[in-house]
NULUMMI-107311 format. One record per residue (C-alpha): residue number from 1; y, z, x. Coordinates in nm, 4 decimals. Example, Ala and Ser with C-alpha at 12.3 -4.5 7.8 and 13.67 -1.06 7.14 Angstrom:
// NULUMMI-107311
<r 1,<-0.4500,0.7800,1.2300>>
<r 2,<-0.1060,0.7140,1.3670>>
//
This chain:
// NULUMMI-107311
<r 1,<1.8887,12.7214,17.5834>>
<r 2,<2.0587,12.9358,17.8654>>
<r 3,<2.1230,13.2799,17.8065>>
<r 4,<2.5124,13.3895,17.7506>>
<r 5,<2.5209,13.7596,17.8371>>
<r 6,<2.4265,13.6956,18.1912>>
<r 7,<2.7488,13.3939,18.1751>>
<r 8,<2.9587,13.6904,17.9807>>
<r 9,<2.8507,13.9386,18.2238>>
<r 10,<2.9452,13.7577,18.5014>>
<r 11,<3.2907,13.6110,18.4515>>
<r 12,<3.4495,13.9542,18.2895>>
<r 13,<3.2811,14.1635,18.5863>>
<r 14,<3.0755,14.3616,18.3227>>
<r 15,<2.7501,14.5656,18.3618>>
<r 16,<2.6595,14.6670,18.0820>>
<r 17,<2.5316,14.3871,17.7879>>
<r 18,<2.6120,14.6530,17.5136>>
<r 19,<2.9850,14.5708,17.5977>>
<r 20,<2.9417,14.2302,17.4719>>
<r 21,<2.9416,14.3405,17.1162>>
<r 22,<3.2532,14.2856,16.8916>>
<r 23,<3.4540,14.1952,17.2740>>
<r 24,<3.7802,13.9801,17.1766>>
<r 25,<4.0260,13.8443,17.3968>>
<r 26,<4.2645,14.0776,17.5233>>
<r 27,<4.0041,14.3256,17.4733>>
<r 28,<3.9395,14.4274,17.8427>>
<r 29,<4.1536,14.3654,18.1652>>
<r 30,<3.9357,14.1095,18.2920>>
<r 31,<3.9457,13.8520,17.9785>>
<r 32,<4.2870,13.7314,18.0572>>
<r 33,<4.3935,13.2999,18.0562>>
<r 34,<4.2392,13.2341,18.3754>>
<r 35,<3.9377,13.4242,18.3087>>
<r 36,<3.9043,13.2639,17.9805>>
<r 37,<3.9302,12.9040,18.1213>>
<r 38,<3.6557,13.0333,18.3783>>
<r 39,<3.4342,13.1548,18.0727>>
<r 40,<3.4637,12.7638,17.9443>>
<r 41,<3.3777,12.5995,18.2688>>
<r 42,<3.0496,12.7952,18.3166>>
<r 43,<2.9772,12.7329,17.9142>>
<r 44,<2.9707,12.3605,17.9707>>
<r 45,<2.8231,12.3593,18.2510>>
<r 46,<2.5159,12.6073,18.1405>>
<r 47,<2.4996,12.4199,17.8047>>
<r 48,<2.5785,12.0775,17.9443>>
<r 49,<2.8620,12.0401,17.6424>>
<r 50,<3.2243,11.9322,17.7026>>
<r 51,<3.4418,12.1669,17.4444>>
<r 52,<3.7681,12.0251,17.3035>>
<r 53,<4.1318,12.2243,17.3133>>
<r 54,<4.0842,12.2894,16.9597>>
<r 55,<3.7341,12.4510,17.0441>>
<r 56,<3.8601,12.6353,17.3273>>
<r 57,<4.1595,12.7739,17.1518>>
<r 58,<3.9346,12.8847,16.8881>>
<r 59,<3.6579,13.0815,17.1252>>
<r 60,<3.9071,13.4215,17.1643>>
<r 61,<3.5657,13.6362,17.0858>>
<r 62,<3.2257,13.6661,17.1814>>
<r 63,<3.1069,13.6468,16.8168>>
<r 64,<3.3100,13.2931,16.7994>>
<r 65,<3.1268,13.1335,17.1657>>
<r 66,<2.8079,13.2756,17.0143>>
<r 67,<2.8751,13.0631,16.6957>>
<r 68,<3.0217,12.7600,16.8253>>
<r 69,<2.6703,12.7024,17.0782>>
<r 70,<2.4753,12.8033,16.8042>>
<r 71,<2.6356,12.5127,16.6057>>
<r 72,<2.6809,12.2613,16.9477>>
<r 73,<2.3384,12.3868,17.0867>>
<r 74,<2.1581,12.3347,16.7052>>
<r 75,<2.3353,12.0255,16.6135>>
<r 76,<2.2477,11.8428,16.9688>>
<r 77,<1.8441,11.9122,16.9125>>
<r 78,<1.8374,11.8801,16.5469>>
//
């Protein structure tokens, strides 16, 4: 299973993995709409998953992506 932090990291411009922690939506300048719809492509494409609106609408903190792939992720090799 790929590794989100480095995806996180990445697409909010981040350096620091500590940062992660608690991190909603809204939370930091660069985790606006586009950002956020940037976040989902590189999900589905790391995880090979294809995320509904409902899904997507629901992912506004790093705590909820982390749960909805452990759930996706689990479910898919289970």
């Amino acid at each position: 299973m790929p590794d989100l932090d480095p995806i996180l990291l990445r697409t909010f411009k981040l350096s620091d993995p500590v940062q992660l922690d608690g991190l909603r939506l809204g939370d930091i300048p660069t985790w606006d709409s586009l950002s956020h719809m940037e976040l989902i492509l590189a999900i589905e494409s790391a995880y090979d998953l294809r995320l509904t609106g409902d899904e997507i609408a629901d992912l506004t903190s790093v705590a909820a992506i982390r749960a909805l792939l452990a759930n996706k992720v689990g479910a898919e090799t289970n």
